[in-house]
C-alpha positions, 0 to 999 in steps of 0.5 A: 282495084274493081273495075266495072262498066255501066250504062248510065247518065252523068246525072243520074249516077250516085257516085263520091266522084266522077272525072270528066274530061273536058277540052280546050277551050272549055268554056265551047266544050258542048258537053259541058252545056248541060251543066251550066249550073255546076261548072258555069262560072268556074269556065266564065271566070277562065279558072279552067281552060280545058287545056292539058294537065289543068284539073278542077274539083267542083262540088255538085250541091246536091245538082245531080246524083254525083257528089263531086266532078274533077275536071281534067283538061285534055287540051285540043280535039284535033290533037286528041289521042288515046294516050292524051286519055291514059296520061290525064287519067294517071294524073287525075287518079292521084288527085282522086285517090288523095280525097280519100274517095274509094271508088271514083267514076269517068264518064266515057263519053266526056273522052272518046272524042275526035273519033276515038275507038271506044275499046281502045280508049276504055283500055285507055282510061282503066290503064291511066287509073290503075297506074296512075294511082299505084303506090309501092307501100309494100314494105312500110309499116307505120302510119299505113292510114296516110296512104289514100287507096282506090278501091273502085273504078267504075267506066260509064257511058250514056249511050255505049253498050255495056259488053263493048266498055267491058271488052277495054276494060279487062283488057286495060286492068289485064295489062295496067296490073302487069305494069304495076307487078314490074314496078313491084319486082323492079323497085323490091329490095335485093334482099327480097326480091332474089332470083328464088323470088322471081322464080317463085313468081314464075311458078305462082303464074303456073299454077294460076294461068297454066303457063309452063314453067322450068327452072334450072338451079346452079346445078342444072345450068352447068350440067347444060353448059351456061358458062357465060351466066354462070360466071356472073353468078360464081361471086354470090352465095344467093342461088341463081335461077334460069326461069323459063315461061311459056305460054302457048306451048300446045298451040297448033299452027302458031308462030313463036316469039321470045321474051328475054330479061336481065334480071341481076337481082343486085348489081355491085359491079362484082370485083369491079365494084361500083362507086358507093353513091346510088348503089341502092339503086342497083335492086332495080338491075333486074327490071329486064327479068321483072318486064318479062316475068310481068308480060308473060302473065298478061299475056296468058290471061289475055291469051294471045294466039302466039307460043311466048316463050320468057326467059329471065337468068337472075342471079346477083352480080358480087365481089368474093373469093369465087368471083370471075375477074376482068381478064378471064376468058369465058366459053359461052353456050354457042361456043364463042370465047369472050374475054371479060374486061370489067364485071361491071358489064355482066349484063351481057353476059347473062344475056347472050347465054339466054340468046342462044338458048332461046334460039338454038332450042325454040327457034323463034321467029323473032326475039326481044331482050329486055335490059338495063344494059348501060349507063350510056343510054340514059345519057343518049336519051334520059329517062323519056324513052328506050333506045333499041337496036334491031337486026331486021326491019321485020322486027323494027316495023313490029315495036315502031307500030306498038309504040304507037298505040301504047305509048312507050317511046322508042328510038332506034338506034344503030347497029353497025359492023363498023363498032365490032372494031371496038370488041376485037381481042388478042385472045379470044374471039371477042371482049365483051365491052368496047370502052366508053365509045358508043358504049350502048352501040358496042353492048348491042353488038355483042349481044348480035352475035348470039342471035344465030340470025334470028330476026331479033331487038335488043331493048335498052331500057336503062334510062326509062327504068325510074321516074324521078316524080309523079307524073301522067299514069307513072307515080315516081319510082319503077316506070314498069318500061315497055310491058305494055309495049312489048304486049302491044307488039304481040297482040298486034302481031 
């Protein structure tokens, strides 16, 4: 999708659609006084309130240069944020691209209300929009013409400065493009969406933003002793890949941090297999690797003054003859021996080699897994927000703060030593699941210890991965979880 700015009036902007943002209650909503002629009698009748999630599609008649207005409730002023913005603007996008418009306008100054920060709201707005509007049609080919797209987003003020729209609103399409990349990846079909792809991925952001890329193969990952990845990856027949991205690499003075992702390309449960209904689903187990892969490509193009280093062990988690079992007792990268109970937890596994990699050759000042690790999160917090676990308030204060301006719900969860009672083995160092106990807690644990004590967080996205139906800018399918949060968190840094 374009996207633009423009300093223009509402009334002399030649556009199919524009969306207003009006609050509640919207009959008092100076901002509409000037349009009495359009909206009056859509507010007397009480039709529309203002209040959130309500929208109104009113036709101009030929009143002002602007064929038609959506109205989007916003609700209260005083309770007025900027993901109030990004959500009626998500919901408002489907109703816009569904008129078959190509190109839609939202006039800024109808939503940078209750003092809001007209680059962040901007941001805001282009973010709703091009989420909200997403649809994954990749693969289909019958009857294309059904799906409605936008082709045009123009953002337009009368009184703001164009420079100071257009700063929010690269930005915003920068990091609402990432997203809808992770939904892409996440939501791809295992026999597309392979580790070969996502390393194609990897090396497609080298050649157009300059980040650094290396890929080991089987071959190479054994040479460096990645045994703990290695054994999911012995059931499959599909080359596994050890993608690393850097951005920043050559920067002087600047501090690192690490991305890690989860990226099993299909989970089957390996020979602990999973039951058959809603394996399907289990494309979507490499949502960890599809968020960094994503960032790491926003983070370039807004070139955030940090050295970001994303690493993403993919591989597919399968039954056969050459499959590791429950029993067998694994030799990590950092030494420890781990004694495997089910292959269904191969997450983990994958996870703590790269762990130790990161740490032992980057020595990050801090480091964020990305992972859908258990089912037992999504029964903790349903689909509504990531749990996570930390082993440092530094790390803690980093994400509660870019939660807050992205929008991505978190919700720490603990990580105490009283849980390593459940890891404990008779013949190795440690199992690496806990049984069904605090199964969340337990899995974190165990990723704790290949940290090597770096000020680390360990994100759970397995319960925000998938939105069951449309709703605010997340169309139903992959959420994209935590790329915009992760980049808030560097970007803020």
């Amino acid at each position: 999708m374009k996207v633009d700015v423009k300093r223009i009036s509402l009334k002399e902007n030649d556009l199919p659609l524009v969306i207003l943002g009006v609050l509640e209650e919207a009959k008092e909503d100076i901002m509409l006084k000037g349009l009495n002629e359009i909206v009056g009698e859509i507010l007397e009748l009480g039709d529309f309130k203002g209040k959130t999630g309500q929208m109104s599609l009113v036709y101009t008649q030929g009143s002002i240069a602007t064929k038609r207005l959506l109205l989007v409730g916003l609700g209260k002023e005083e309770k007025l944020t900027v993901e109030t913005v990004r959500k009626a603007l998500g919901n408002s996008s489907r109703k816009a691209r569904d008129l078959d418009v190509k190109k839609v306008g939202v006039n800024l100054d109808f939503f940078s209300r209750n003092k809001l920060d007209i680059v962040e709201t901007t941001e805001a707005i282009v973010q709703g929009v091009v989420m909200g509007s997403f649809q994954n049609i990749t693969y289909k080919t019958e009857k294309l013409e059904k799906y409605k797209k936008l082709d045009e987003l123009q953002v337009f003020s009368e009184t703001v400065e164009e420079d100071i729209m257009k700063k929010g609103a690269e930005s915003g399409k920068i990091i609402a493009d990432s997203v809808n990349l992770c939904r892409t990846l996440a939501w791809g079909p295992a026999n597309y969406i392979t580790p070969t792809k996502l390393a194609d991925e990897a090396l497609r952001m080298e050649k157009e933003t300059g980040i650094k890329t290396t890929i080991f193969d089987r071959e190479k990952t054994k040479e460096i002793g990645l045994t703990s990845f290695l054994a999911v990856a012995r059931g499959t027949k599909e080359p596994p890949k050890f993608i690393i991205m850097e951005h920043g690499a050559d920067k002087q003075g600047v501090e690192t941090v690490a991305l890690i992702g989860k990226a099993i390309t299909f989970d089957s449960g390996g020979i602990s297999i999973k039951p058959g209904q809603n394996m399907e689903k289990m494309k979507a187990d490499m949502t960890g690797g599809a968020v960094v892969i994503a960032a790491m490509e926003a983070i370039a193009k807004l070139d955030i003054n940090l050295h970001v280093v994303g690493i993403v062990p993919a591989t597919d988690n399968m039954p056969s003859g050459t499959a590791y079992h429950p029993g067998d007792i694994i030799t990590s990268y950092s030494g420890h021996t781990i004694e495997v109970i089910n292959t269904d937890a191969e997450g983990r596994m994958v996870l703590n080699d790269a762990l130790t990699y990161a740490a032992k050759h980057y020595e990050p000042k801090a480091m964020f897994d990305f992972a859908t690790l258990t089912g037992a999160m999504m029964i903790a917090l349903g689909e509504h927000a990531v749990g996570y676990f930390s082993n440092h308030d530094f790390v803690v204060d980093k994400l509660e703060e870019a939660s807050k301006s992205s929008g991505d719900k978190i919700w720490r969860m603990p990580l105490w030593e009283d849980y390593d009672e459940q890891l404990k083995s008779d013949l190795a160092d440690f199992k690496h699941t806990g049984g069904r106990p605090g199964g969340s807690i337990t899995a974190a644990r165990f990723l704790s210890k290949f940290t090597m004590d770096v000020p680390w967080a360990h994100l759970d996205i397995a319960g925000a991965m998938e939105q069951s139906s449309d709703k605010d800018y997340n169309p139903k399918g992959s959420k994209g979880p935590a790329v915009r949060l992760i980049i808030d968190v560097l970007r803020n840094w």
